[in-house]
C-alpha positions in Angstrom: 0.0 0.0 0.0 2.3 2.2 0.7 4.9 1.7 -2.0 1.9 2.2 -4.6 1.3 5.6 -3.0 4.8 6.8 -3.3 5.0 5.6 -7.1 5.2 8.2 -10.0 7.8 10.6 -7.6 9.9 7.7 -5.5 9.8 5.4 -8.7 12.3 3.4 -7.8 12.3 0.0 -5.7 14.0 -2.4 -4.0 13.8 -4.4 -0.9 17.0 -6.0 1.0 17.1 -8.2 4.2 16.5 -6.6 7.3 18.7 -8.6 9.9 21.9 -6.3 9.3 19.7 -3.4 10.6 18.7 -5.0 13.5 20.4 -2.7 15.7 17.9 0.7 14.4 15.3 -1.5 14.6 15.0 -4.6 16.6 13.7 -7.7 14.9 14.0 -6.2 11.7 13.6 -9.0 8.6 13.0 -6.3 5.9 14.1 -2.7 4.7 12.2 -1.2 1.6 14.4 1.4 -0.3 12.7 4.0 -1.8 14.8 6.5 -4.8 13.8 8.8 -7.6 14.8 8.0 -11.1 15.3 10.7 -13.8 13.4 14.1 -13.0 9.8 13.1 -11.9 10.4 13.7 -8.0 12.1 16.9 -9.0 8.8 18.0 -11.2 6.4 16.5 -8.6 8.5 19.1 -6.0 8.3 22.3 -8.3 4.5 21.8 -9.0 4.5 22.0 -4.9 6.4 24.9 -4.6 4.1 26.8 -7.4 1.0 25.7 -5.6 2.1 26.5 -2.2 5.0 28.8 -2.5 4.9 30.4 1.5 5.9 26.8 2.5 8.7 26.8 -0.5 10.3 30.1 1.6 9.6 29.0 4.9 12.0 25.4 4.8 15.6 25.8 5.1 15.5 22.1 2.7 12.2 22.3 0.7 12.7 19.2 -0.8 13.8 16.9 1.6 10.7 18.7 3.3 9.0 17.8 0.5 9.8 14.0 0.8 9.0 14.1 4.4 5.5 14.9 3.3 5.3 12.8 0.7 6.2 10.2 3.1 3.7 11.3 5.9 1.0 11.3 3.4 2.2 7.6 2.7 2.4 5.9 5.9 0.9 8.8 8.7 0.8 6.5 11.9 3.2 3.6 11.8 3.2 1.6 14.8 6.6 0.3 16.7 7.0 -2.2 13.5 8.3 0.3 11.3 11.1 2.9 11.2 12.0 5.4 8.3 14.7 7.2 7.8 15.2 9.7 4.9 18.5 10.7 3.0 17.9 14.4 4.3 20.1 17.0 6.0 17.8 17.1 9.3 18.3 13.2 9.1 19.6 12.1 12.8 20.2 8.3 11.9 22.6 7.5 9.4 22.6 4.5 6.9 25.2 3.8 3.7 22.6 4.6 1.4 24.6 3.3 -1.4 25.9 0.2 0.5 21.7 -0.8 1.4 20.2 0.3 -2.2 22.8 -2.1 -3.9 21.7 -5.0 -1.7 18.3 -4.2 -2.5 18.9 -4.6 -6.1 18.7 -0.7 -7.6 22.0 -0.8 -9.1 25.6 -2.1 -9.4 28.7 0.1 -7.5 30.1 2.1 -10.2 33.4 4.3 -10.5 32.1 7.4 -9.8 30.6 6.3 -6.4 27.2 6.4 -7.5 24.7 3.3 -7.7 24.6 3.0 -11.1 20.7 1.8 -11.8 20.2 -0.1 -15.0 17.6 2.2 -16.0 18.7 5.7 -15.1 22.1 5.4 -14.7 23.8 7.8 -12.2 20.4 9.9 -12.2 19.3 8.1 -9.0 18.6 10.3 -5.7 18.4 7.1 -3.1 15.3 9.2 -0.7 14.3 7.1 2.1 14.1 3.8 4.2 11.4 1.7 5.5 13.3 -1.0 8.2 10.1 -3.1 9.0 9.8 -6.3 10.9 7.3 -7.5 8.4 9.1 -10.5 6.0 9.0 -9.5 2.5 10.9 -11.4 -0.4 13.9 -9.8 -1.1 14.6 -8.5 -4.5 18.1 -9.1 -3.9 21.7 -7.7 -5.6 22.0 -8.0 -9.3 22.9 -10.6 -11.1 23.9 -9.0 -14.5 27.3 -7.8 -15.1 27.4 -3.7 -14.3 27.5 -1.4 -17.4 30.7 0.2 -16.1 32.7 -2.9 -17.3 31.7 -2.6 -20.8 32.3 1.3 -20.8 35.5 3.2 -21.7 35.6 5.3 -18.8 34.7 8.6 -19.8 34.0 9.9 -16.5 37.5 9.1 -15.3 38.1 11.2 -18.1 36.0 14.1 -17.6 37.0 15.1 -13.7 38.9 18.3 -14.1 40.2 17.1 -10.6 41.2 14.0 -11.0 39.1 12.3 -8.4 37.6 9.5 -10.2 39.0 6.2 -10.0 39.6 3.7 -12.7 38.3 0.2 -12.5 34.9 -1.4 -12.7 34.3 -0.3 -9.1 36.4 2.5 -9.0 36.4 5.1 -6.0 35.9 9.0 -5.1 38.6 10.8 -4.0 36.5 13.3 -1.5 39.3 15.7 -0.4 40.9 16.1 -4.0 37.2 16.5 -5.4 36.6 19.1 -2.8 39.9 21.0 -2.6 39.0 21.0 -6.5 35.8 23.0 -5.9 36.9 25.5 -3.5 38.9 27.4 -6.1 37.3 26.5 -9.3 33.8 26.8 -10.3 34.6 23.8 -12.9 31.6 22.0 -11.4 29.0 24.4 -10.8 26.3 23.3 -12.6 26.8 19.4 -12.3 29.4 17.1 -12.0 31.1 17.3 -15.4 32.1 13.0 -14.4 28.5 12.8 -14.3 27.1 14.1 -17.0 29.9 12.1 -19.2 28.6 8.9 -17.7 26.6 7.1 -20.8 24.1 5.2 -18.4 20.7 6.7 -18.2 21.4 9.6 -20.9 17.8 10.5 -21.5 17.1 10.8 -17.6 19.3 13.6 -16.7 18.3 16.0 -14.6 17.4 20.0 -15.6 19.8 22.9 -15.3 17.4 24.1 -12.4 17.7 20.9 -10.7 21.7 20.5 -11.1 21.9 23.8 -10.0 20.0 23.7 -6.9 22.1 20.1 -5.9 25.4 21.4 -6.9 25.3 24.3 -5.5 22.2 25.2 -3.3 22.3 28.7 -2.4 22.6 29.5 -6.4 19.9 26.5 -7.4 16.9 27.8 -4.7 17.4 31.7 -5.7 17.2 30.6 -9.7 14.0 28.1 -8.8 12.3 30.9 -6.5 12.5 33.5 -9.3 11.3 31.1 -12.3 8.8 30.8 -9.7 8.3 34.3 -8.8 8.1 33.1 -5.3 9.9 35.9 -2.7 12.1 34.1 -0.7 14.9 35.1 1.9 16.2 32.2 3.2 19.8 31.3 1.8 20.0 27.6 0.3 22.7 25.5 2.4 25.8 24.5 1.1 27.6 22.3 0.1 30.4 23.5 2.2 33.5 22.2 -0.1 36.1 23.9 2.7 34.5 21.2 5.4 35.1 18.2 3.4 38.6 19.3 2.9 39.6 19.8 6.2 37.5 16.9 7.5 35.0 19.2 9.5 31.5 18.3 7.9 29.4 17.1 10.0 27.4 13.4 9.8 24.2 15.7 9.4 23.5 19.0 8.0 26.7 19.2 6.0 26.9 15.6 4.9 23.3 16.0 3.5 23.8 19.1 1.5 24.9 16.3 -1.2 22.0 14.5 -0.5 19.8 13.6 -3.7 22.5 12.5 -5.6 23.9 15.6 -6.7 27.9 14.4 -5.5 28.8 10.7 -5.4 27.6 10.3 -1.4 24.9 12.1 -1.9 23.2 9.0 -3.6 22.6 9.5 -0.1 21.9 9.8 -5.1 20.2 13.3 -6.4 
């Protein structure tokens, strides 16, 4: 019931055994990952903001606000067999969003850091968790051999910082990516290792929604005035000097790449 409520914006499924979770909730057999593929969350989120645009400027995060209605909406009074917890910046508990959504079956590891989906590529934003003690069938990891091994590695390619890895799984060099982006605006408007990735082509995201996950502050004032919305609040990070130094916080900071819009943010945008 509730995953058929949440389809058409968190379009993306998977469900991975629960007993590795056991310790945010006990007795836990199942945990349902819920992500957006492609751009229909994103439109599903603007369409909110137009019709209600006083709640638009009065969330520091309107969309993770967003998906915490969405969710609400979807599942308004579970009981003490249920726990969720969101990919969001005012997230408290933490999961390896990437680590659970590949054992639920939404993609293979690639070299960028992303989940790689078979569908939409790196154009994932992995949202939200459901740890239930209710047994469901797993969908389980896939089978099929990852895209990434066929590929030529563009996206090693295109990093202007050098912070892609080569290899079928690859890695993210955080510190070199982020000392990248505190004197360049190379990366502005999207990860240029992204956008070079072949997987997914047709589901890349809008300028307006790159913007506002790359580089928030810039992304919400663009959205608010397409919008013709007056809003004051300043869009939050990411801080790129914090991830250098090794000062950003498991929260707030952390989650400003929430969505997808850097490689951890898979925990996607």
């Amino acid at each position: 019931m509730v995953r058929s409520r949440l389809r058409g914006c968190l379009d993306a499924v998977g469900v991975a055994e629960g007993w590795p979770y056991a310790d945010l909730l006990e007795g836990c057999l199942s945990v349902i990952v819920f992500a957006s593929g492609g751009p229909a969350l994103w439109e599903a989120f603007v369409a909110d903001a137009t019709a209600f645009p006083d709640q638009f400027a009065a969330e520091p995060h309107p969309l993770d606000a967003f998906v915490a209605r969405m969710l609400e909406r979807a599942d308004p009074s579970p009981d003490g067999s249920r726990l969720w917890i969101r990919a969001a910046a005012t997230e408290e508990r933490l999961l390896d969003f990437r680590t659970l959504a590949v054992r639920a079956g939404l993609g293979w590891p690639s070299r960028l850091g992303l989940v790689l989906h078979p569908v939409f590529g790196p154009w994932l934003g992995l949202r939200a968790a459901c740890l239930t003690r209710e047994l469901i069938e797993p969908t389980g990891q896939l089978t099929s051999a990852s895209t990434c091994v066929s590929c030529d590695a563009r996206c090693v390619a295109a990093c202007p910082a050098a912070a892609v890895e080569g290899g079928t799984r690859g890695g993210w060099d955080v510190k070199r990516c982020a000392s990248h982006n505190v004197t360049t605006r190379d990366c502005q408007a999207g990860c240029l290792s992204r956008l070079a990735c072949p997987g997914g082509a047709e589901h890349r995201y809008s300028a307006a929604e790159s913007a506002y996950h790359y580089d928030r502050g810039r992304g919400r004032r663009m959205l608010a005035r397409r919008l013709g919305i007056r809003d004051r609040l300043r869009g939050a990070g990411p801080d790129w000097a914090t991830w250098v130094d090794g000062t950003a916080s498991t929260s707030a900071d952390r989650a400003d790449w929430v969505g997808g819009a850097l490689p951890t943010a898979q925990e996607n945008g």
